[in-house]
C-alpha positions as CSV (number, residue, x, y, z in Angstrom):
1,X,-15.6,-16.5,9.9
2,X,-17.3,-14.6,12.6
3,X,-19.9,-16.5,14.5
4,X,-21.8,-14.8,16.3
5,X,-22.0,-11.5,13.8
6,X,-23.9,-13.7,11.4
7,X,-26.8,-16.2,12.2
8,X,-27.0,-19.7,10.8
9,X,-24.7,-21.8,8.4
10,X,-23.0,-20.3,5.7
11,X,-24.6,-19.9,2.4
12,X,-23.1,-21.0,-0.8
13,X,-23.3,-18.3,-3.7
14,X,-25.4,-20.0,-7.0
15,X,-26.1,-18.4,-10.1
16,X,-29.3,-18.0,-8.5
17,X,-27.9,-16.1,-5.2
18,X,-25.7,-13.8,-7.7
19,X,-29.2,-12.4,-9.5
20,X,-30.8,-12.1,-6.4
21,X,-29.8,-8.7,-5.2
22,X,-27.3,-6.4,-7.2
23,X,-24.7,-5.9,-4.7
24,X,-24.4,-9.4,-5.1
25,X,-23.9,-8.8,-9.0
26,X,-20.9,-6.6,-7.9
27,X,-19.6,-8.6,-5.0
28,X,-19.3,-11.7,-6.7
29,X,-17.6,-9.5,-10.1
30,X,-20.7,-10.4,-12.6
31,X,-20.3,-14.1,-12.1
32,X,-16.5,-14.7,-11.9
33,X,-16.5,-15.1,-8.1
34,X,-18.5,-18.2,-8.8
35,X,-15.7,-20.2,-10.5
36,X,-15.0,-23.1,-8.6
37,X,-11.5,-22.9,-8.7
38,X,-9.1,-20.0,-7.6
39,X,-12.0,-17.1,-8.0
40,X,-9.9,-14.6,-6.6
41,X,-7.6,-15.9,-9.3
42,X,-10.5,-15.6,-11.6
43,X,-11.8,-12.3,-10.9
44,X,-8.5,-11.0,-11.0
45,X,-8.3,-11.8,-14.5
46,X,-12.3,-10.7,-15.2
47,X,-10.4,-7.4,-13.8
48,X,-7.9,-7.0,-16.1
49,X,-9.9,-8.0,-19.0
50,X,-12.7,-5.5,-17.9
51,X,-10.0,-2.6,-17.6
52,X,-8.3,-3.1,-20.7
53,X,-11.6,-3.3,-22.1
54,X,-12.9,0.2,-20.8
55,X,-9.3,2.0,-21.5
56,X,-10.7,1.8,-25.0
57,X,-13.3,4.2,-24.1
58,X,-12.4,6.0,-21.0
59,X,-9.3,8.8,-20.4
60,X,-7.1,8.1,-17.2
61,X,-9.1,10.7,-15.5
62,X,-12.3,8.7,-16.1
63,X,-10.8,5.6,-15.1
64,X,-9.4,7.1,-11.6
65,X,-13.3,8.6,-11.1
66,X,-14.6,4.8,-11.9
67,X,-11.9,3.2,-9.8
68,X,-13.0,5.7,-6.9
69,X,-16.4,4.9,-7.2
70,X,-16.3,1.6,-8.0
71,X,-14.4,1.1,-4.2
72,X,-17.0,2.8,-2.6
73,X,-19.8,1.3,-4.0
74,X,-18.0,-1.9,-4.1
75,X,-17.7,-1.2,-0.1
76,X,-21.2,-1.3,0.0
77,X,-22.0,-5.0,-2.3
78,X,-19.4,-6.3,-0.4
79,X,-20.9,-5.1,2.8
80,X,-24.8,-6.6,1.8
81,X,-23.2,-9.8,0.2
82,X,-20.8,-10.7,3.3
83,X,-24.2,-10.6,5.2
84,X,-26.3,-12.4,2.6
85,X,-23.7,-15.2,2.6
86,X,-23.4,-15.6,6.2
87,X,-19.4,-15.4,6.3
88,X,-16.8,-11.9,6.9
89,X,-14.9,-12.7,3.8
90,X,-16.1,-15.2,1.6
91,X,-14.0,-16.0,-1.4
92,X,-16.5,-15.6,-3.6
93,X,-16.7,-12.1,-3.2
94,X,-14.0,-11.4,-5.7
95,X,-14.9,-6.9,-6.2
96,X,-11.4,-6.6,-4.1
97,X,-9.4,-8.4,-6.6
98,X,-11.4,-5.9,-9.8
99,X,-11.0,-2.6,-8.5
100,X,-6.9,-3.7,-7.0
101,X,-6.3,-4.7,-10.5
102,X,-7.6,-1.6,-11.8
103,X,-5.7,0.7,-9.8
104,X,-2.3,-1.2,-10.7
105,X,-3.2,-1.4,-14.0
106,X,-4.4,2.9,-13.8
107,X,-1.2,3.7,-11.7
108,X,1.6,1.6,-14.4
109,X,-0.4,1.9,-18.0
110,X,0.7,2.2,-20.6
111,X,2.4,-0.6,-19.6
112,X,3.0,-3.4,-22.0
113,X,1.4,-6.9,-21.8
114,X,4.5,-8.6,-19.9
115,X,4.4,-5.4,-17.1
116,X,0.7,-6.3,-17.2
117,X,1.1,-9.9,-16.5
118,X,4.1,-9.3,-13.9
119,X,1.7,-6.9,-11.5
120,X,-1.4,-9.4,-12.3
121,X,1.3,-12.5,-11.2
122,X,2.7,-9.9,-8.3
123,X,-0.6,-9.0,-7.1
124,X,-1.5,-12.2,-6.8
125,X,1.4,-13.3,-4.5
126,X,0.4,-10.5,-2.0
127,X,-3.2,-11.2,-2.0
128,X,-2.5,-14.9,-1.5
129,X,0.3,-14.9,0.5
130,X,-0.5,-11.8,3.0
131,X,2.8,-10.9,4.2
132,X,3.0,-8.3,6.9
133,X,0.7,-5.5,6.9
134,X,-1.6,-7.2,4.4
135,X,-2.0,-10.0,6.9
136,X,-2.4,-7.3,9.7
137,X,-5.2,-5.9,7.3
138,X,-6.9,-8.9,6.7
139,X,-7.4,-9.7,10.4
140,X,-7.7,-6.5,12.1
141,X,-11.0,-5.5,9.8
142,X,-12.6,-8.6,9.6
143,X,-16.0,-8.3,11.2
144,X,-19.5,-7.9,10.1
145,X,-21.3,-5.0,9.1
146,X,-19.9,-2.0,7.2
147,X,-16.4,-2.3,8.8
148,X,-16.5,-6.2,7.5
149,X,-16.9,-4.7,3.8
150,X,-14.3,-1.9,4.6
151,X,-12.1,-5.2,5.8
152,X,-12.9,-7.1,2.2
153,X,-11.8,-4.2,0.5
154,X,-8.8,-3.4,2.2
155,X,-6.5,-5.8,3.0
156,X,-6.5,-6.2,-1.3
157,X,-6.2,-2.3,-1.7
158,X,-2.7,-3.0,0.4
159,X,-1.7,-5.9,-1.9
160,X,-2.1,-3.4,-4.6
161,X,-0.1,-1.0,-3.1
162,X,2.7,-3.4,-2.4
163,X,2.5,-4.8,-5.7
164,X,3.3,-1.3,-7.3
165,X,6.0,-0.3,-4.8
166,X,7.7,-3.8,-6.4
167,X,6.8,-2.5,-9.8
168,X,8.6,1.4,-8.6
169,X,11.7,-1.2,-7.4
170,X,11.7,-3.1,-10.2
171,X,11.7,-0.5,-12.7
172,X,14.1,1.8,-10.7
173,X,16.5,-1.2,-11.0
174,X,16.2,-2.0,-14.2
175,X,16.5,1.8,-15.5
């Protein structure tokens, strides 16, 4: 937590604070970051669902476009709800963990359910963990203001990146 970038205690997220504003509706994934128990964990898997879900209707093309906006807008809520909740990287705000997920998912589909569950379980491991330059990440950008929500975003998009070079490796191995 940064101290003196935000004024007062920390502010816990409610269903109230997640209809409040709507970059808290995107920050804190539509609710999932609200779990009580592992919501990165949880909004990973509201992530997965969500991107299986729209694959139904959208080509890879579309899903790269939403996947690019969705970061940059998700830059933004993540930015505003940091702020709102008085804290650089709260756990609630989960928006890293969806659009991480969706690029995986994007970058390895069509992938069956297994190769899906090993980069959601991989992913998971780096974003936890924070080995190396994910752990460099995490630190170096976490401040408030815009670079704060830059900071949120990033040290995730790394995990993600990680997680496929496994994936490359893995398959590379095995093929």
């Amino acid at each position: 937590m940064i101290a003196d970038a935000y004024l007062g205690p920390p502010v816990r997220p409610t269903a109230r604070f997640l209809f409040a504003h709507p970059a808290h509706m995107i920050a804190l994934g539509f609710g999932s970051g609200l779990s009580p128990l592992a919501p990165g964990t949880v909004g990973t898997l509201w992530g997965w669902a969500s991107f299986v879900a729209l694959r139904q209707w959208l080509s890879p093309a579309a899903m790269g476009l939403l996947l690019v906006a969705a970061i940059a807008i998700g830059w933004w809520a993540c930015t505003v709800t940091a702020r709102h909740l008085r804290v650089a990287d709260p756990g609630s705000i989960v928006w890293d963990e969806i659009v991480t997920i969706w690029m995986v998912l994007l970058f390895i589909m069509p992938a069956r359910w297994d190769l899906q569950l090993a980069a959601f379980l991989i992913f998971r491991f780096f974003d936890t963990v924070k080995p190396g330059p994910i752990r460099w990440a995490d630190q170096r950008f976490k401040a408030s203001g815009w670079r704060g929500g830059f900071g949120i975003l990033f040290d995730d998009l790394l995990a993600g990146a990680c997680t496929l070079l496994v994936i490359a490796f893995w398959k590379a191995v095995i093929a």
